[in-house]
C-alpha positions in Angstrom: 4.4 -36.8 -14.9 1.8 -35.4 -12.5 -0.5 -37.2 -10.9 -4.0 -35.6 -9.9 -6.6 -37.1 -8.4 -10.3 -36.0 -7.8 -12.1 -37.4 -4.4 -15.6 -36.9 -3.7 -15.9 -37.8 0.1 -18.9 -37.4 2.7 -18.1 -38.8 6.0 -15.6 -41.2 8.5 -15.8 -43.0 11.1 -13.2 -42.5 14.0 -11.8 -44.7 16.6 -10.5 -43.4 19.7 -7.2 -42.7 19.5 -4.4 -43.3 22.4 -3.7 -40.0 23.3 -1.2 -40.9 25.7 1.0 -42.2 23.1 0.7 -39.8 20.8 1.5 -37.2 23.5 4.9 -38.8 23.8 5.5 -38.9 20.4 4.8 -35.3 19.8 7.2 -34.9 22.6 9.7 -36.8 21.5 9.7 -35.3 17.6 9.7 -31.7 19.2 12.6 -32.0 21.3 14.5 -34.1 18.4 13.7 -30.9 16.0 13.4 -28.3 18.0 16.5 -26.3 17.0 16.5 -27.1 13.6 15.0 -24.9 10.5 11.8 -25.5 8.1 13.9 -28.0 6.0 14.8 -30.0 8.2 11.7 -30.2 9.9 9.7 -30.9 7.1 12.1 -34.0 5.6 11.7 -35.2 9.2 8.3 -35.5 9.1 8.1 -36.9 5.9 10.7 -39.6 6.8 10.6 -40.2 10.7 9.2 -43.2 11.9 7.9 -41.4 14.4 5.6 -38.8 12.7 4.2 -41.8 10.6 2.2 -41.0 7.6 1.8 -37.7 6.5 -0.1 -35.5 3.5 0.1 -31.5 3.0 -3.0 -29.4 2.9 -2.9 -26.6 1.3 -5.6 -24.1 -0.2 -3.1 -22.8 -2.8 -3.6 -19.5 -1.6 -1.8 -15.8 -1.3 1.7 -17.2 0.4 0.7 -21.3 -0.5 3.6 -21.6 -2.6 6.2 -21.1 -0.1 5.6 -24.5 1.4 4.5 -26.5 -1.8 8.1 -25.3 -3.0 9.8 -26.6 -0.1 7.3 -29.8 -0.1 8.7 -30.4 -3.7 11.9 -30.5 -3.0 11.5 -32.3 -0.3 10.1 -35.6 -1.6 7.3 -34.5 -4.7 5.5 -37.4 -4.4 4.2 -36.1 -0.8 0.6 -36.5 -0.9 -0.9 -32.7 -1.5 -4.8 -32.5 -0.6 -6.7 -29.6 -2.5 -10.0 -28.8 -1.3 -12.3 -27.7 -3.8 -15.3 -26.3 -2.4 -17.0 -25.6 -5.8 -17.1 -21.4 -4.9 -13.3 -21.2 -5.6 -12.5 -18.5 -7.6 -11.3 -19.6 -11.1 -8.2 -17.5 -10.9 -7.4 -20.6 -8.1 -8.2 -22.9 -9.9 -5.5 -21.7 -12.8 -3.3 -21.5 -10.4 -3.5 -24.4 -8.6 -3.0 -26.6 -11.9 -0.2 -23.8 -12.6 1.6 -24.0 -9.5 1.6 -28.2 -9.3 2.9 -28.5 -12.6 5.7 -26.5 -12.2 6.7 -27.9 -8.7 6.6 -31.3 -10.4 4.0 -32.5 -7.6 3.0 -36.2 -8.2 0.3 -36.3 -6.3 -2.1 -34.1 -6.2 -5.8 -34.8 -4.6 -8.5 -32.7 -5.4 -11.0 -33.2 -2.6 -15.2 -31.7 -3.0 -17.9 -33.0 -1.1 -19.9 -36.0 -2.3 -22.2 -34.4 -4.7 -25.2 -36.4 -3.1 -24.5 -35.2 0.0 -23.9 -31.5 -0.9 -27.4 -31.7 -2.9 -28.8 -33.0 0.5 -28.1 -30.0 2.7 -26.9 -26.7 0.1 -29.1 -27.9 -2.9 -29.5 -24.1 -3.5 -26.2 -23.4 -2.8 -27.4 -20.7 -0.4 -26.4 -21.9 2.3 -23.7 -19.6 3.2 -26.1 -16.9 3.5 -27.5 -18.7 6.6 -24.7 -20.4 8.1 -21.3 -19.4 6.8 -19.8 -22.2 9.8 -22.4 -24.9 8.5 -22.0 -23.7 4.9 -17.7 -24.0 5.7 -18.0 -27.5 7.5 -19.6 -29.0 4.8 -17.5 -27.7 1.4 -14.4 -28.1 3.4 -14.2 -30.0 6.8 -15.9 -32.8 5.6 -14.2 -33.8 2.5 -11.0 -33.0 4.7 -11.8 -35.1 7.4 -12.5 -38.2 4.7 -9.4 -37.5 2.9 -7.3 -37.4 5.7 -8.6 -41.1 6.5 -5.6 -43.8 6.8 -2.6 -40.4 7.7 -1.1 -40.2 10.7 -0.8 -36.4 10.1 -0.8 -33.5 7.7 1.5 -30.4 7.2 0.0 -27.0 8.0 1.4 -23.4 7.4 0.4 -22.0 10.0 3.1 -19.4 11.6 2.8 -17.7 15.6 2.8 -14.5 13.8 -0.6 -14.8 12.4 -1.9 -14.4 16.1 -2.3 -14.1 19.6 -3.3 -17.9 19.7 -0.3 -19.2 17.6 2.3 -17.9 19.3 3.2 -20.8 21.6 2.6 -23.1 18.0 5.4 -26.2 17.9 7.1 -27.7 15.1 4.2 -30.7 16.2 1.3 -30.6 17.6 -0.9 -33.1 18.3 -4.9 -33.3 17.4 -6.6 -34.6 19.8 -10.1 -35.2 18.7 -8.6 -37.1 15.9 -4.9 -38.1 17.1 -3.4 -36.8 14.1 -0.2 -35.1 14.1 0.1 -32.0 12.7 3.6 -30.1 11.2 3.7 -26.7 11.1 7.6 -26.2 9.5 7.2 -22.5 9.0 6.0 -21.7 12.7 9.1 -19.1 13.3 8.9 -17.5 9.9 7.8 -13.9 9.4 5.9 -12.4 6.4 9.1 -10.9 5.4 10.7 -14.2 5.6 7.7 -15.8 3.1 8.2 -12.7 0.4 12.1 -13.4 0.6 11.6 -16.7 -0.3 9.4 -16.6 -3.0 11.6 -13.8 -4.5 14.4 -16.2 -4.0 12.8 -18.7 -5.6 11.1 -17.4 -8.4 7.8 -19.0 -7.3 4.5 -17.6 -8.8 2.0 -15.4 -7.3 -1.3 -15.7 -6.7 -2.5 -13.6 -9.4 -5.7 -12.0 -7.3 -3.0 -10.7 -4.6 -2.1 -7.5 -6.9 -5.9 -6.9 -7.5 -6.2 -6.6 -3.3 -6.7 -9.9 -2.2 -4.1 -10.9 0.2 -6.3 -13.5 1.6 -8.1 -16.1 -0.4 -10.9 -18.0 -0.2 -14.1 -18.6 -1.4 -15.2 -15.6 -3.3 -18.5 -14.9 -2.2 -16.6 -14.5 1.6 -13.8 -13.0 0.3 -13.3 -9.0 -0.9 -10.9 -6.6 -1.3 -8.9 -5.5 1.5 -7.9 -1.9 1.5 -4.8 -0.3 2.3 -4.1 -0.3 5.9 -6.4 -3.3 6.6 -5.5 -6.2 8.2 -4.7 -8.5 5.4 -7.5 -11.1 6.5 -10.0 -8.1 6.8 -11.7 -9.3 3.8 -12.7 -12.9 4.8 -16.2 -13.2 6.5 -16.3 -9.0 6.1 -18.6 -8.1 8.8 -19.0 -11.6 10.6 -17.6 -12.8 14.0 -15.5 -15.3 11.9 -12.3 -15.6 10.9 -11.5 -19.8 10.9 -13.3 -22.0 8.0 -12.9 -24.8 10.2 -10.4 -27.0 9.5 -8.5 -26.3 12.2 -11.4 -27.2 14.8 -10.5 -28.7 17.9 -12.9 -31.1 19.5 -15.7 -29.8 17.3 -14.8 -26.4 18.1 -13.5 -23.5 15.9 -10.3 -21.5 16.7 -10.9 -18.5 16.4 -7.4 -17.3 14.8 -6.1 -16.8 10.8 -5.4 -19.6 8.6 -3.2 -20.7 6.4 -3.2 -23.8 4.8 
């Protein structure tokens, strides 16, 4: 029976972390898996002492179910965090009830700001007319960030094909500003590599990635991309942005495609 859980979240508070440490650690888990696939990687993670405690994020997006699937059969009671931002499109939110249940996942966390909090600062919701970053950190760093509370680390799906500044992207990597690890089992997989396996597989699409949308998020910053477009062309059309935030480092955005 799945398990689904809805967390309205505002805020943490942090303690600094011992960076040297966790240095080592990292270290020491990417030299133990460094030759080994996506598999084996992830069951690591989930199991080494080493990596500690660890959830998956993901947005349940175009290619999302490539690494649920492997998350399932993996261990399905690995914690899965869902942010809801409340301007999801309803054909993810279909599918993200879709895909859970038939992975089997048992723990499923649908995250949303606090609604007090979100009142506070977007009572309008217009907010993303102003700020698209402020409008980003607050529907989807935040609620993160308080979910994440008590892990050690989260898994990522983040591949060094998506760009310039993932190519050097290990198996680990450590986060400073928050001294969580973070697993990224599918870094040496190629887009060919993701189709394969969900063809394999028999894993469900997306169903807004035949109407044009090969990338996913909100849908008032997300359009159609047209053929020969960068398949991220429609997020943030038209803005100097291409990161929602989740990925910042030390309160800074990197600038690069995401995948969650």
């Amino acid at each position: 029976m799945r398990h689904e859980t809805v967390i309205e979240e505002s805020a943490r508070a942090t303690s600094p972390p011992d960076l040297d440490a966790l240095r080592e650690r990292v270290a020491a888990l990417n030299a133990r898996y460094r030759h080994h696939g996506a598999t084996d990687v992830l069951r690591g993670a989930l199991n080494d002492p080493e990596a500690g405690d660890i959830a998956m994020v993901s947005s349940f997006g175009a290619e999302s179910v490539a690494l649920l699937h492997l998350v399932a059969v993996a261990d399905r009671s690995t914690p899965v965090l869902f942010i809801d931002t409340r301007l999801l499109f309803e054909e993810t939110l279909t599918y993200q009830q879709e895909v859970a249940q038939r992975l089997g996942l048992r723990d499923v966390r649908v995250l949303r700001t606090d609604a007090e909090l979100l009142a506070e600062r977007d009572p309008y919701g217009a907010l993303r007319f102003s700020d698209t970053d402020a409008c980003c950190h607050l529907r989807k760093t935040v609620p993160l960030e308080r979910a994440l509370d008590g892990f050690d680390g989260w898994i990522t799906g983040r591949k060094r094909y998506q760009s310039a500044g993932r190519a050097d992207l290990d198996f680990f990597e450590l986060e400073e500003a928050t001294g969580r690890i973070k697993v990224n089992p599918l870094v040496h997989w190629q887009p060919d590599d993701v189709r394969a396996y969900m063809d394999e597989n028999r894993l469900p699409r997306h169903p807004l990635v035949s109407q044009g949308y090969p990338s996913i998020g909100c849908w008032p910053c997300t359009s159609r991309v047209a053929d020969g477009e960068d398949p991220r062309a429609g997020r943030w059309r038209g803005e100097d942005k291409d990161e929602c935030g989740i990925h910042f480092v030390n309160g800074r955005a990197i600038r690069q495609g995401d995948d969650t």
